[in-house]
C-alpha positions in Angstrom: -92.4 62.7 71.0 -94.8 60.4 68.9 -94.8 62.8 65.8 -91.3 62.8 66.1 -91.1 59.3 65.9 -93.9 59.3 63.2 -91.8 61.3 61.3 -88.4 59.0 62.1 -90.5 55.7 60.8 -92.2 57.8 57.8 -88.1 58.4 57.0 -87.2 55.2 57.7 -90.1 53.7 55.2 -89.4 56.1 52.4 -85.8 55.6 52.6 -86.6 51.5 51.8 -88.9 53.0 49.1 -86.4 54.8 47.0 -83.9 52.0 47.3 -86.6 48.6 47.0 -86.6 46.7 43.6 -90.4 45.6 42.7 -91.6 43.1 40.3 -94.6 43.3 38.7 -96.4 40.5 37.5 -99.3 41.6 35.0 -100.2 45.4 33.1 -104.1 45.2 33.2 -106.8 46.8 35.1 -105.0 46.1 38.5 -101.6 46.5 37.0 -102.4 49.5 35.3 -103.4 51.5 38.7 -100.8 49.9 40.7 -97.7 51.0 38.4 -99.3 54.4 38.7 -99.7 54.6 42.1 -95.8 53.0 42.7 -94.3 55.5 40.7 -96.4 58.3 42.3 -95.6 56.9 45.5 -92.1 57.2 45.0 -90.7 53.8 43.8 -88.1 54.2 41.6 -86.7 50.6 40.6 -89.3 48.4 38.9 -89.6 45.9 36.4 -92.7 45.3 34.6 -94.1 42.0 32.6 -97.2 41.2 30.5 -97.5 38.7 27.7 -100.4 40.6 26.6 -101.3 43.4 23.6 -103.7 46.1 24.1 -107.5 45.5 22.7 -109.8 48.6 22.4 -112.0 46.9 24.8 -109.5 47.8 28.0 -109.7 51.2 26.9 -112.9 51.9 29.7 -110.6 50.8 32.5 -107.1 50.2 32.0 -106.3 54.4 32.0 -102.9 54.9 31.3 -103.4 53.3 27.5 -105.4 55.4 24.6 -106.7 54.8 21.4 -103.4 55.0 19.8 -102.0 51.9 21.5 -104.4 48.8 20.6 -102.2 46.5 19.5 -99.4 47.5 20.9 -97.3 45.3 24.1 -99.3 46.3 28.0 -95.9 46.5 29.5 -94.2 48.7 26.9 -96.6 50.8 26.8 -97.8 51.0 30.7 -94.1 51.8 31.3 -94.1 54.7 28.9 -97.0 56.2 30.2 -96.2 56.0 34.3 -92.7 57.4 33.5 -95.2 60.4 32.3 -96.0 60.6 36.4 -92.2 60.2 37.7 -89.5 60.3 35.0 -87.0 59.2 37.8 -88.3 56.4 37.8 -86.5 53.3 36.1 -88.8 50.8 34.6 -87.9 48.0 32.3 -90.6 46.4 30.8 -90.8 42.5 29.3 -93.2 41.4 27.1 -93.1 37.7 28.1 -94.6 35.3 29.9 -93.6 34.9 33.4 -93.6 31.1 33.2 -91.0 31.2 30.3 -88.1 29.2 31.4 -85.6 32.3 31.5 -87.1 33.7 34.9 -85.7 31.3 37.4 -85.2 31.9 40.9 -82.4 33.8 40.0 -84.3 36.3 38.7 -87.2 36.5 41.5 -84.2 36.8 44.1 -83.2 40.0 42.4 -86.3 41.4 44.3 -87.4 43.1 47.4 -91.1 42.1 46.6 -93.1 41.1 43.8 -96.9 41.9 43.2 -99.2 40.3 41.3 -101.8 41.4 38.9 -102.3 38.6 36.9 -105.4 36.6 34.9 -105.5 33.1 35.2 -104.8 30.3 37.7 -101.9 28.6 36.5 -99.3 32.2 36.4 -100.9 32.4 39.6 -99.7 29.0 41.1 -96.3 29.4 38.7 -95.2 32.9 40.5 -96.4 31.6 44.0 -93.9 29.1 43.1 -91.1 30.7 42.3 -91.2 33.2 45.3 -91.8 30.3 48.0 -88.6 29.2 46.3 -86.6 32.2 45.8 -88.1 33.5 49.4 -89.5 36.8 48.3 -92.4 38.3 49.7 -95.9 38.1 47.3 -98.6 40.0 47.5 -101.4 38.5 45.8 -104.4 40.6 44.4 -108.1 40.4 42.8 -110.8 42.0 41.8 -114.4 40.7 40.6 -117.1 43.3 40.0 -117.6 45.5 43.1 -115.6 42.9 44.9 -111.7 42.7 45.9 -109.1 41.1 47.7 -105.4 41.7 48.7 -103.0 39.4 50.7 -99.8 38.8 51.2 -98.1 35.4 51.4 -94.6 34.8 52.7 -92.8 31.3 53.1 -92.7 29.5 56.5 -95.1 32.7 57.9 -98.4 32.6 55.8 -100.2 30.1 53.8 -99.0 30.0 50.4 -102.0 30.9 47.2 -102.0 26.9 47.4 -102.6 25.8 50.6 -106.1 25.6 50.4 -108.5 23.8 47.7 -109.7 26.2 44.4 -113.6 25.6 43.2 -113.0 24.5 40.3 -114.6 25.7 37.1 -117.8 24.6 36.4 -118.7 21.3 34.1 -121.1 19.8 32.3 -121.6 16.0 31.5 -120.7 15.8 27.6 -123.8 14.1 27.2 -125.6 17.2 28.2 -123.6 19.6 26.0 -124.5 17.2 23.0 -127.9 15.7 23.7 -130.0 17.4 26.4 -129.3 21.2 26.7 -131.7 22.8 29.6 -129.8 26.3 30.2 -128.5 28.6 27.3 -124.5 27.9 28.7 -125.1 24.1 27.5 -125.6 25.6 23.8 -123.3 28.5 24.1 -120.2 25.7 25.4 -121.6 23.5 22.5 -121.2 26.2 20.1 -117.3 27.1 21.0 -117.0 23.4 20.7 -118.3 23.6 17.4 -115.7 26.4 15.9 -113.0 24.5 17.2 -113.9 21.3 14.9 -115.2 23.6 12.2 -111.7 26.2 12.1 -109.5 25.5 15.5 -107.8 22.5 16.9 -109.8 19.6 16.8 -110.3 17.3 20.3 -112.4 14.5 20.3 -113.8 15.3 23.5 -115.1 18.6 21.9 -117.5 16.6 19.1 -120.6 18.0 18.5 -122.6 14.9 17.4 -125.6 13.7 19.3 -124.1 10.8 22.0 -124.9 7.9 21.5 -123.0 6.9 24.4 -125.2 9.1 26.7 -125.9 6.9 30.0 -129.1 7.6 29.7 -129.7 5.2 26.5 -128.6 1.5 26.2 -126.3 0.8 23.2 -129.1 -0.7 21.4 -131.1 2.3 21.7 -128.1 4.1 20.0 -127.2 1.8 17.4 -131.3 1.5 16.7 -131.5 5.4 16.3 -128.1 5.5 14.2 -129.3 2.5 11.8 -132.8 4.3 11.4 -131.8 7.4 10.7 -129.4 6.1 7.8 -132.4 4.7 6.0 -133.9 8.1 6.0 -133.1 11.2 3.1 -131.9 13.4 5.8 -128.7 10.7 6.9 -125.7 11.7 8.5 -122.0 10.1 8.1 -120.4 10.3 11.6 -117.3 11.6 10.3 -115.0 14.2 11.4 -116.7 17.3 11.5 -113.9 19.6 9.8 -114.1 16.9 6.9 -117.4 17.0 6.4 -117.5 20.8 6.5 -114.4 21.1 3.6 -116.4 18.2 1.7 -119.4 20.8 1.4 -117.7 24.2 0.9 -118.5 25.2 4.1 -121.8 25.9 1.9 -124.1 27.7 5.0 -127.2 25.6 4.3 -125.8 22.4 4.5 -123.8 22.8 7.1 -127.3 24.3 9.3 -129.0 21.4 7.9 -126.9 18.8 9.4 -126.4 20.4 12.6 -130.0 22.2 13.2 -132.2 19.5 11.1 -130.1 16.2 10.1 -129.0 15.6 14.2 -131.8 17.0 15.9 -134.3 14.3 14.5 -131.3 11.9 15.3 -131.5 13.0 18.7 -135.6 12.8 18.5 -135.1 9.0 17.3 -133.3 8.1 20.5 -136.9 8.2 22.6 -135.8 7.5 26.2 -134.0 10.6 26.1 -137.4 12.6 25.7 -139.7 11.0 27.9 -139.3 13.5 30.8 -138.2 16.4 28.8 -139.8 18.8 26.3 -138.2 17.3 23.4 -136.4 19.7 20.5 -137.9 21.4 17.2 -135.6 20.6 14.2 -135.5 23.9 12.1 -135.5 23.7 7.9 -133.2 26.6 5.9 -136.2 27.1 4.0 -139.1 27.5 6.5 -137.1 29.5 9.6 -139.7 30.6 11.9 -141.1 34.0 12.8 -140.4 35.5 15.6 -143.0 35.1 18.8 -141.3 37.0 21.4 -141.1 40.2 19.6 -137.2 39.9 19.9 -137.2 41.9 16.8 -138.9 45.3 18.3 -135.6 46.6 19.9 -136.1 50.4 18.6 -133.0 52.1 20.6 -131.6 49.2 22.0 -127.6 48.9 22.1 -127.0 46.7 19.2 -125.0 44.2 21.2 -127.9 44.0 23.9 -130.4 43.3 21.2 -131.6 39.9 21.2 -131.6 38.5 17.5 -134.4 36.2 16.2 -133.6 33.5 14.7 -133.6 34.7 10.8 -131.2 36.9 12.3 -128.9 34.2 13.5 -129.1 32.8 10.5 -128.2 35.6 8.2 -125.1 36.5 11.0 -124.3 32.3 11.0 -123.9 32.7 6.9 -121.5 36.1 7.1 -119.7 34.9 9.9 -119.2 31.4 8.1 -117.7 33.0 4.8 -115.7 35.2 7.0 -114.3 32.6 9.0 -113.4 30.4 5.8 -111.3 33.0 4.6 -109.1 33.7 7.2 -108.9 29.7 7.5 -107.7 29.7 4.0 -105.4 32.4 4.7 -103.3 30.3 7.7 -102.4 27.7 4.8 -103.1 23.9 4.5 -102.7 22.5 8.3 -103.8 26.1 9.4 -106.4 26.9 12.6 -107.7 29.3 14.4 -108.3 30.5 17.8 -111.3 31.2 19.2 -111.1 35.0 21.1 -114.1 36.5 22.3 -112.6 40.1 21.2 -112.7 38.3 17.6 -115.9 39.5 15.7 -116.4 37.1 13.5 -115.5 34.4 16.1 -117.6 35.7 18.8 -120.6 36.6 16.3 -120.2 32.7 15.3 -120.7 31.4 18.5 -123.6 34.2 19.9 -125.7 32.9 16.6 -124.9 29.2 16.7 -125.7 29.3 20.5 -128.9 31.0 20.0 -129.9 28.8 17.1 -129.5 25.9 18.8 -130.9 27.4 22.2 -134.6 28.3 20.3 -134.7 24.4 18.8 -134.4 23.4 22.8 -136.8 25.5 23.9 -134.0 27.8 25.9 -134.5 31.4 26.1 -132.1 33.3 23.7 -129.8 36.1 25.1 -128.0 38.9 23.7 -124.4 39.4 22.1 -122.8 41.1 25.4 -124.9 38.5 27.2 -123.5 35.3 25.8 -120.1 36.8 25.6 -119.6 37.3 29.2 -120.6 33.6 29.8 -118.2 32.4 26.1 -115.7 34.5 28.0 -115.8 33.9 31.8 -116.4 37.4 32.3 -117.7 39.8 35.2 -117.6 43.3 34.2 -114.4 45.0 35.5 -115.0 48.0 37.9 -112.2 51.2 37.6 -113.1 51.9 41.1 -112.7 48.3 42.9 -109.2 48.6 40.5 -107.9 51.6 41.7 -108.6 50.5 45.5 -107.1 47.1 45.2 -103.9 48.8 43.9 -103.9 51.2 46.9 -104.3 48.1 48.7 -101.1 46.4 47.4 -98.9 49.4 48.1 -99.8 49.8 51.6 -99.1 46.2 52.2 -95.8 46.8 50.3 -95.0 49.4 53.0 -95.9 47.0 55.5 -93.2 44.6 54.0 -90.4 46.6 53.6 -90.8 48.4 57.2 -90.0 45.2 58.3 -93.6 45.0 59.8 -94.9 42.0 58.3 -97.3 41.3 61.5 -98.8 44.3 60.5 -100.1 42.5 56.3 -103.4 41.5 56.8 -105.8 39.8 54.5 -108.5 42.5 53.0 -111.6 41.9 51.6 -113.3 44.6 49.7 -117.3 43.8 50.3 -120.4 45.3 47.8 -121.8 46.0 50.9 -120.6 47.6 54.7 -120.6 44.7 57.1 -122.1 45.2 60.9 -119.1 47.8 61.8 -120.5 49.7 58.1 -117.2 48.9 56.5 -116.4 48.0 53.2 -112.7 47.3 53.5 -112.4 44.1 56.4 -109.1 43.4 57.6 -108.4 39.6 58.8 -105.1 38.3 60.3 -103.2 36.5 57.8 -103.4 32.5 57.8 -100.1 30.3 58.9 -99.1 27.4 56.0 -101.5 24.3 55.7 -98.9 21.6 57.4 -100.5 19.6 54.4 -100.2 21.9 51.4 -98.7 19.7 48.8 -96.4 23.0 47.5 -95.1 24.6 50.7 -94.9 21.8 53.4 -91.6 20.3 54.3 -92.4 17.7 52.0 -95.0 17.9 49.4 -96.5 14.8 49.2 -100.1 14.1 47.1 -102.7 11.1 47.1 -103.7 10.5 43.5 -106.7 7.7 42.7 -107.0 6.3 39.0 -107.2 3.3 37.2 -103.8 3.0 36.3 -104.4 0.6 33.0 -106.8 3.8 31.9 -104.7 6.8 32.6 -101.8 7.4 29.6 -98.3 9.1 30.2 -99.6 11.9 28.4 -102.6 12.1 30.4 -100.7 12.1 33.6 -98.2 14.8 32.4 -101.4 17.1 30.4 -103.8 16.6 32.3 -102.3 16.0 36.2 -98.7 16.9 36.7 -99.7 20.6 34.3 -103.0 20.7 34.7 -103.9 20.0 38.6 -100.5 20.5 40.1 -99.6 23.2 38.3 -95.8 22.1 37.2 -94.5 23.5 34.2 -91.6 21.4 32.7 -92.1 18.4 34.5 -89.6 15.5 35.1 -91.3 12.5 36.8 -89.2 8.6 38.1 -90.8 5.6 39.8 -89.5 4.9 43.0 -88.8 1.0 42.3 -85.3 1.0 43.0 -84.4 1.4 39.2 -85.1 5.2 38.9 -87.1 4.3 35.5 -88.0 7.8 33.9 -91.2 7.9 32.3 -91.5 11.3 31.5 -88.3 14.0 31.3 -88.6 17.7 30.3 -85.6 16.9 27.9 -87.5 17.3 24.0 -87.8 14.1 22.6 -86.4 11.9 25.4 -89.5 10.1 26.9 -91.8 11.0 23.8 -92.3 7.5 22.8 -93.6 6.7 26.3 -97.2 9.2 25.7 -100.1 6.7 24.9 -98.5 4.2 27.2 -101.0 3.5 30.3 -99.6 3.5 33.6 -99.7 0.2 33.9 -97.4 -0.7 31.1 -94.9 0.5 33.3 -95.8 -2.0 36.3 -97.5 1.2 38.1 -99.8 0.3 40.1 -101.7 0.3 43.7 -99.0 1.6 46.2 -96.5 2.8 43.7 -94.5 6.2 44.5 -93.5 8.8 41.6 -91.5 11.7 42.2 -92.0 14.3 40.7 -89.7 17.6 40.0 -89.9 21.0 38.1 -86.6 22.4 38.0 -87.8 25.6 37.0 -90.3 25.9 39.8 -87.5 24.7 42.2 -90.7 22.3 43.1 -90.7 18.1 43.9 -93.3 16.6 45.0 -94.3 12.8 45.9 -97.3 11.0 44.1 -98.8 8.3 45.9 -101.0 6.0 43.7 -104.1 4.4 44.5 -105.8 2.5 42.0 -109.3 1.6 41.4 -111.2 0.5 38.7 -113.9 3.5 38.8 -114.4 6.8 40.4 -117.4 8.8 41.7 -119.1 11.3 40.2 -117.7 10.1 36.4 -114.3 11.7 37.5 -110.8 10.1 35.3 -108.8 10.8 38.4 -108.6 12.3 41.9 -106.5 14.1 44.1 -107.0 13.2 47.7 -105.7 14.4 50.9 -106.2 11.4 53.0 -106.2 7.7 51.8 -107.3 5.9 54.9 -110.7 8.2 54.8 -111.2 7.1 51.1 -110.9 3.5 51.7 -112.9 4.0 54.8 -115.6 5.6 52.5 -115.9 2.9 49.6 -116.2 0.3 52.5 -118.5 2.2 54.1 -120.3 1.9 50.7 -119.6 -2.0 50.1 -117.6 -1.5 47.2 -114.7 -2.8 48.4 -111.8 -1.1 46.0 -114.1 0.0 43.6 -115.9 3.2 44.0 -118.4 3.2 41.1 -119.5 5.7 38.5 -118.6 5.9 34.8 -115.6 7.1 33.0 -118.3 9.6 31.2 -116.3 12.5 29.8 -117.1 16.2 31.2 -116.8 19.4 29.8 -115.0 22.6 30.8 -118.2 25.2 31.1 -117.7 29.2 30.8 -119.7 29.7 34.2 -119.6 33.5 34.9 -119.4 32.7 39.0 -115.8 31.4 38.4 -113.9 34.7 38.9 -111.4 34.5 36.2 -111.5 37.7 34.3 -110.5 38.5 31.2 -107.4 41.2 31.9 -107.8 41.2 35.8 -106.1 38.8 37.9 -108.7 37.3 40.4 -108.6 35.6 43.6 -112.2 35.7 44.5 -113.5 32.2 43.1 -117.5 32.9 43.0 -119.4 35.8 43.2 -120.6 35.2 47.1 -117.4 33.8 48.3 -114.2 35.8 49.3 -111.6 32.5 50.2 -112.4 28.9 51.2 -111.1 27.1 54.5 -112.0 23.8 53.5 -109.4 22.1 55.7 -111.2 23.9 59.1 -114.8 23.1 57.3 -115.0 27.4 57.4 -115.7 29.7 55.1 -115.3 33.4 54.7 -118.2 35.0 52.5 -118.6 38.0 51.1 -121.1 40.6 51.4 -124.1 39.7 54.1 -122.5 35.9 54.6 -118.9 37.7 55.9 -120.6 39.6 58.7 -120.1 37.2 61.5 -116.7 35.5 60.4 -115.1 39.2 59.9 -116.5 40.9 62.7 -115.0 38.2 64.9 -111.7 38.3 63.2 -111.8 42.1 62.6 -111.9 42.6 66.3 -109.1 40.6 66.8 -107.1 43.3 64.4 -108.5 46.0 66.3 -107.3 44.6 69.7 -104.2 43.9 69.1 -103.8 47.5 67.3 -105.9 49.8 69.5 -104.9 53.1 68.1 -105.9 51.7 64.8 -109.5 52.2 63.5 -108.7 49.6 60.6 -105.4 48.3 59.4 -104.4 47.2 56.1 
């Protein structure tokens, strides 16, 4: 009797298999495995989409591309190659974005369920979105290393992918970046920031000039190094960067004299800055030092993993700078270019710079593949944790279309066996946060700024884009009038972009609605201004006013809540799990998912054990025949 109704429910699922339309959402290392394994699996309707081309550098993981396909579309090509495994199968493949403007809800609806093998953060938020809104089932997927995770989120039933707080990426004080470097990311972040002013798109916030702004100097200390430093032969015009570098040529020993000589004894002349620190060597293009750390014996070393001294740096800063020139040259008058890790010259650029400026600070230099995992975010992809992950997501697609959604769990793929010597830990799936400010009834958000510092643009860039995640936003003050101050209409609210806030008599208690039309997404921003934030933050997101307020008076400073507006900048911090092809939930190497709003966390590896044993018994309980489900 029970094989017979094995059998029975085996029909039943298979039957939903050949006649279920898929979606999915990314063609790399996960994507690549898991169109394999749905068209072996029997999966015969699905649409595939990746904005991406193929570099020779997924070649070692992504299998079903070859030599013969770099620089060719992922989707094309991943299509071509699983029809190989079923030619039943129908697969169209888009090589798009997913957060173009032509993939509505519409288009999600068309779907039984969509699974998602995607790279970064914001296609992440974008597709969680649009399935909350179309009401599709998503199962989300990552990888990092030896670790993995699979879950499946479905509205009003499980949290959404943002009902609970991200770490955010790593950042460093700009003061840091430009003045006082301790750890070789300070000068490899410095270094990206200089390629951008020397060849890409140049943002003030990215200069490269020592600081005289740093909080650690008064102004007169500044203005006394600046003034002092003019007198002397070596002086240095605080112009633009770019500028300068045209003015010269892009001549290779002027341009290391200003940045490696010329500012570095501007930086010694600001003394405060060195009196607890080892303060920096300024190098000369004529008198590069020898090498003391015998960097240079590296007989049979991998040439990427060798550790170049600094005449080396030197000699790969002057090819990569004529290089680099050229194909500026080549993208015409008000060309740039874009910095890409996969780009030799670019990446050779930054590994030297970095190292250069690393030695003059006294920071141990690293190698090639070293510094371009931390310029690139990067933790080495594993084919293995891949290929499980994808078996992962089709399971859980069975799960879903058997109609047997209590039966998705949340997985965690561990480096090591927990207590019960298992890898693979199943947890129950989490219900919605009743304050997630994307699936709740109404999605309302807490946002503290000064509103006479904070421009339109800022708010749209930096807030509405950048922190919520919106897309085409359209936002309206609730005053009565309906005043639009920013619309997703080109060229409507333009004029409105350096305006502050305040111009528009926003202020401490004012309401903006917000709406993406595209997402299907409105959400309600509560204002609260101060005149400065902690921890030299522009602006902040807050789930609960009356605890803020409560805070600062705890503090005595009344609606103020001190700090600087010091600027920060955006590190590459190799714990932030954002890989380069693999879509990645995990957000640090340690941690598998954070419950901020229960203060609880759920850890990988030896810091899971007692959270997952608790909760993995609960999944064996409920399913006693089961020895794990997924």
């Amino acid at each position: 009797m029970a094989a017979s109704m094995a059998g029975v429910l085996a029909s039943n699922v298979q039957s939903k298999v050949d006649s279920s339309k898929i979606l999915v959402v990314g063609a790399g290392g996960i994507g690549c495995e898991l169109i394999k394994n749905l068209v072996l699996t029997g999966f015969r309707d699905i649409e595939l989409i990746d904005l991406d081309t193929i570099d020779v550098s997924n070649l070692n993981r992504q299998f079903l591309f070859r030599k013969e396909h770099v620089g060719k579309s992922k989707s094309q090509v991943a299509k071509e190659s699983a029809q190989r495994f079923n030619p039943n199968a129908k697969i169209v493949a888009y090589h798009d974005s997913i957060m173009n403007p032509e993939y509505k809800t519409d288009f999600f609806k068309q779907f039984d369920i969509v699974l998602n093998a995607l790279d970064n953060r914001a296609a992440r938020n974008h597709v969680n979105r649009m399935c909350l809104a179309a009401d599709v089932p998503l199962v989300e997927s990552g990888t990092a290393g030896y670790l993995g995770q699979v879950t499946v989120i479905k509205k009003g039933l499980t949290e959404c992918y943002e009902c609970q707080p991200k770490p955010r990426q790593k950042t460093f004080p700009g003061c840091t970046i430009r003045n006082t470097p301790s750890e070789l990311i300070h000068c490899v972040v410095w270094a990206k920031h200089l390629f951008n002013q020397l060849f890409g798109e140049e943002d003030p916030d990215e200069d490269v000039s020592p600081d005289t702004q740093d909080p650690e100097l008064t102004a007169e200390a500044g203005e006394s190094a600046l003034s002092s430093e003019a007198k002397t032969d070596g002086g240095i015009e605080r112009t633009s960067t770019r500028a300068w570098a045209k003015e010269c040529g892009y001549s290779p020993e002027k341009l290391f004299n200003k940045l490696f000589r010329d500012d570095i004894r501007y930086l010694l002349s600001m003394e405060k800055l060195w009196k607890k620190r080892r303060p920096p060597t300024a190098l000369e293009w004529s008198e590069l030092p020898d090498d003391p750390s015998g960097n240079g014996n590296t007989t049979g070393v991998i040439q990427d993993q060798k550790v170049w001294t600094v005449k080396e740096c030197v000699d790969v800063f002057t090819e990569c700078l004529a290089t680099l020139k050229s194909d500026l040259q080549k993208q015409g008058e008000d060309g740039i270019l874009v910095w890409d890790k996969d780009d030799t010259a670019a990446m050779d650029f930054v590994t030297s710079v970095a190292n250069i400026r690393a030695h003059i600070f006294g920071i141990v230099p690293k190698s090639r593949f070293d510094i371009k995992s931390m310029a690139g975010n990067i933790i080495p992809a594993i084919a293995t944790t891949n290929a499980i992950i994808a078996g992962l997501i089709v399971m859980q697609a069975f799960h879903i279309l058997s109609g047997n959604l209590d039966k998705c769990k949340t997985v965690y793929l561990n480096r090591q066996p927990n207590p019960r010597k298992k890898l693979l830990v199943p947890c129950l799936l989490e219900k919605a946060n009743p304050k997630c400010y994307v699936c709740s009834a109404k999605p309302e958000v807490n946002l503290v700024l000064n509103t006479g510092k904070i421009s339109i643009k800022t708010l749209e860039e930096r807030i509405l884009k950048g922190q919520l995640g919106m897309v085409a936003p359209d936002v309206e003050i609730e005053d009565g009038k309906g005043t639009i101050i920013i619309s997703s209409e080109e060229g409507e609210t333009e004029g409105n972009a350096e305006k502050m806030l305040s111009d528009f008599g926003i202020a401490n208690g004012s309401r903006l609605k917000a709406d993406d039309f595209l997402q299907n997404y409105n959400i309600v921003i509560n204002i609260a201004h101060v005149e400065k934030l902690d921890e030299e933050k522009e602006f902040g997101l807050v789930g609960d006013l009356e605890e803020l307020r409560a805070k600062q008076k705890d503090e005595g400073n009344g609606a103020e809540a001190g700090g600087g507006d010091q600027k920060e900048t955006q590190a590459s911090d190799t714990n932030v799990v954002e890989s380069d092809d693999d879509m990645v939930i995990l957000e640090d190497d340690d941690v598998a998912m954070e419950k901020e709003s229960r203060g609880q966390k759920r850890k990988a590896d030896s810091d899971i054990e007692a959270e997952t044993a608790k909760r993995s018994k609960s999944v064996d309980e409920a399913n006693p025949t089961e020895t794990i489900v997924l």
